[in-house]
N, C-alpha and C positions, 0 to 999 in steps of 0.2 A: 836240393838233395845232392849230396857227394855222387861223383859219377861212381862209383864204385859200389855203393849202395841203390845205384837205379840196376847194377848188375844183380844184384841180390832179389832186388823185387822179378826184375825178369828171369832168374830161377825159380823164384816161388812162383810163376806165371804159369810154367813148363809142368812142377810136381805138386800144385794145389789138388788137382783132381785123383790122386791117385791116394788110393786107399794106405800106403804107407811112405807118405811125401819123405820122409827123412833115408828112405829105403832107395828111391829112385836115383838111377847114378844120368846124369844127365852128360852128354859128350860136348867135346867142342865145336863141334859141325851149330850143334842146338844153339848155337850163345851167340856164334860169329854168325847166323843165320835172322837173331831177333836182333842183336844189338849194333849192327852194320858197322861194327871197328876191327881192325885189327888185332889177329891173335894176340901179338907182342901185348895190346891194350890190354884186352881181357885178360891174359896171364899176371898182368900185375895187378889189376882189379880182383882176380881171386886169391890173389896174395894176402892182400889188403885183408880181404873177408876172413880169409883162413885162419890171419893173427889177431882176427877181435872175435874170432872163434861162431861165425857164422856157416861157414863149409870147411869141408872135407875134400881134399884131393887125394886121391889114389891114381896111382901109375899101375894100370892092368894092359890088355892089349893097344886099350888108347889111353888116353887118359880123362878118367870119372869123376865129377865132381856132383859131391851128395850136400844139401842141405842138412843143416844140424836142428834139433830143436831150437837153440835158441837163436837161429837164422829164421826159423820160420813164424816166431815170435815177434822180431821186429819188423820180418816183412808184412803183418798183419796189420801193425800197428803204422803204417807210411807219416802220421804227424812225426814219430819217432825217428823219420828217416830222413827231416826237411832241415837243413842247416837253418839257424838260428839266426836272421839278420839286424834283429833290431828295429828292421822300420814297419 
């Protein structure tokens, strides 16, 4: 799995349960608290997600990142999220 796609699953971790997952704005405190990296990391990690159209960043009082539907499509799917090795 691309590390940036384990990011992805650990947001759909965060807004599985919530009656409107693509609604939940999850903070960065939540990411750098599951995923024990580096802001710097995760900022380019949701970069990654944002331009193959998996989340949504919004700049509000902090900064909010929403899963998209078709982020929470592939995180359902985790074969879809295993890089292809061949062996």
């Amino acid at each position: 799995m691309q590390e940036h796609h384990q990011l992805l699953q650990t947001i759909y971790e965060i807004v599985k349960s919530d009656p409107q997952p693509e609604h939940y704005g999850c903070r960065p405190r939540e990411l750098i608290l599951r995923q024990l990296k580096e802001w710097s990391v995760i900022h380019q990690h949701l970069s990654l997600l944002q331009d193959e159209g998996f989340v949504i960043m919004e700049q509000q009082d902090t900064l909010v990142i929403r899963i998209t539907t078709a982020g929470l499509k592939k995180a359902k799917q985790p074969d879809s999220l295993v890089k292809k090795t061949g062996l």
